[in-house]
C-alpha positions in Angstrom: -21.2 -39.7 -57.0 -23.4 -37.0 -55.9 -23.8 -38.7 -52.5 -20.1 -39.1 -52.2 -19.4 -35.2 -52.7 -22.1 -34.1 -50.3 -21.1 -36.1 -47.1 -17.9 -35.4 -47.8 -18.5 -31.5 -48.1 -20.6 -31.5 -45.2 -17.6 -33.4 -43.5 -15.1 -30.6 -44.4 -17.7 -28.4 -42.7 -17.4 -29.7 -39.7 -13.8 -30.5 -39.6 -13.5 -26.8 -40.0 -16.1 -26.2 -37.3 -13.7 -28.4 -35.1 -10.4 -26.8 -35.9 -12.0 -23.3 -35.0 -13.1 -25.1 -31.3 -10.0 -26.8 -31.1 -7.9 -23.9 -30.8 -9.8 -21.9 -28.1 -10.4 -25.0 -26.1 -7.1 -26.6 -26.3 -4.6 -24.2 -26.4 -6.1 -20.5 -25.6 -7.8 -21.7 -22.2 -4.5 -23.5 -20.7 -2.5 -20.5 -21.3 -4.9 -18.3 -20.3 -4.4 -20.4 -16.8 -1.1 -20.7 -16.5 -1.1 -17.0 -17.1 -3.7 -16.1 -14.9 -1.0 -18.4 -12.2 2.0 -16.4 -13.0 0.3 -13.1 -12.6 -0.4 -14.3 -9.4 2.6 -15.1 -8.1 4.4 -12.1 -9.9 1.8 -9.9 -7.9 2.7 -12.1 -4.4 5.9 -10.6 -4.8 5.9 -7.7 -5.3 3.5 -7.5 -2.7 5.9 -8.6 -0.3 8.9 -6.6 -1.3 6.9 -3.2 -0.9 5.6 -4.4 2.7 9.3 -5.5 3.6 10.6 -1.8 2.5 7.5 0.0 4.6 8.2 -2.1 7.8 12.2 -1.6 7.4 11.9 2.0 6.1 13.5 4.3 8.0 12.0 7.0 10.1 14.8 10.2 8.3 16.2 9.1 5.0 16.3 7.2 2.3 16.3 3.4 1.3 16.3 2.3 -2.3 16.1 -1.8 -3.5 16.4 -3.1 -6.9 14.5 -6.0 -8.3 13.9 -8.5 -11.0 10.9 -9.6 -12.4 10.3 -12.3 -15.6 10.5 -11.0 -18.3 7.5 -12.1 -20.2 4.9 -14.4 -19.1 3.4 -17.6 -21.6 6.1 -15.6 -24.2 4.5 -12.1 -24.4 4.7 -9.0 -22.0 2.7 -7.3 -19.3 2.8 -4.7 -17.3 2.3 -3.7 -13.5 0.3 -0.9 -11.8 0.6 0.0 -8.2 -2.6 1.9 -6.7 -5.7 2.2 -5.3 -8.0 -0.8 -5.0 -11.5 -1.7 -4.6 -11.0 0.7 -0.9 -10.6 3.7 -0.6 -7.9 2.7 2.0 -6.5 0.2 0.1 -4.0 -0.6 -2.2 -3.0 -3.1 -4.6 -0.6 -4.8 -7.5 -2.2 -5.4 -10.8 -0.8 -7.2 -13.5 -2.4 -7.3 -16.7 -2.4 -7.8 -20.4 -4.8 -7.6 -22.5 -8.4 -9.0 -21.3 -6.0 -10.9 -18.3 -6.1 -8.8 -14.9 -4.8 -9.9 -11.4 -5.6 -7.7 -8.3 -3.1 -8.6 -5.3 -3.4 -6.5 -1.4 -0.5 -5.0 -0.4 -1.4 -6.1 2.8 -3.3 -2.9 4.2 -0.1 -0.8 4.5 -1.9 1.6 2.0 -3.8 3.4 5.2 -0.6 4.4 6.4 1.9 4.9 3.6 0.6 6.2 -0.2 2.3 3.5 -2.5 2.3 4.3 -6.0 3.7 3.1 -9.5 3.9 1.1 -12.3 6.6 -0.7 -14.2 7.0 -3.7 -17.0 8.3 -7.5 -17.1 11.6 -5.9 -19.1 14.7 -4.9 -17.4 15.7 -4.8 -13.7 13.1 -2.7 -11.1 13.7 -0.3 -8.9 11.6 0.3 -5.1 12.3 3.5 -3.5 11.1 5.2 -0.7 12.2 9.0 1.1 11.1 10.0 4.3 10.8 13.1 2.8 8.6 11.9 -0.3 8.6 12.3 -3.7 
């Protein structure tokens, strides 16, 4: 009887030891990917729509674009900063939440044009840009 109680107590053990493991492994690490992905893409993006507004921005006035961006990523939200990067000259997109961080170029148009701003997953997004600045 005594024998019975002790494997099976130090099997609960490690069952518990394995649940614990489990849920990094299995379902922290995959979403942690995919999120890692989307962040990527998200950053692409907007990447591209700020360079499309520099090289059609016009030389006296004004030129605004809205945008739409998902919502949430892997069911929970983020949020975008536009600034300086690892340059001096350049710029970037990061996307982040939490410990999760994604770094995206815009492309080296921050030598020429300061691009700045920052902006969530919720609702629609504006890009705007004045001759005259801000």
């Amino acid at each position: 009887m005594v024998e019975y109680i002790m494997v099976s107590g130090v099997l609960m053990g490690l069952l518990m030891v394995m649940l614990l493991l489990v849920n990094s492994a299995m379902m922290e690490t995959p979403s942690n990917q995919l999120t890692y992905v989307a962040f990527t893409d998200i950053g692409n993006g907007l990447s591209t729509r700020i360079v499309d507004i520099y090289a059609i921005a016009p030389s006296d006035g004004s030129i605004v674009t809205n945008f739409d961006i998902p919502n949430d990523v892997a069911g929970r939200d983020y949020s975008v900063v536009i600034g300086p990067g690892a340059n001096p000259v350049d710029q970037d997109v990061e996307i982040s939440r939490d410990l999760l961080e994604t770094h995206i170029s815009l492309a080296g148009i921050g030598a020429s044009r300061g691009v700045v701003g920052n902006t969530t997953g919720s609702g629609l997004n504006k890009i705007s840009y004045d001759s005259g600045g801000y």
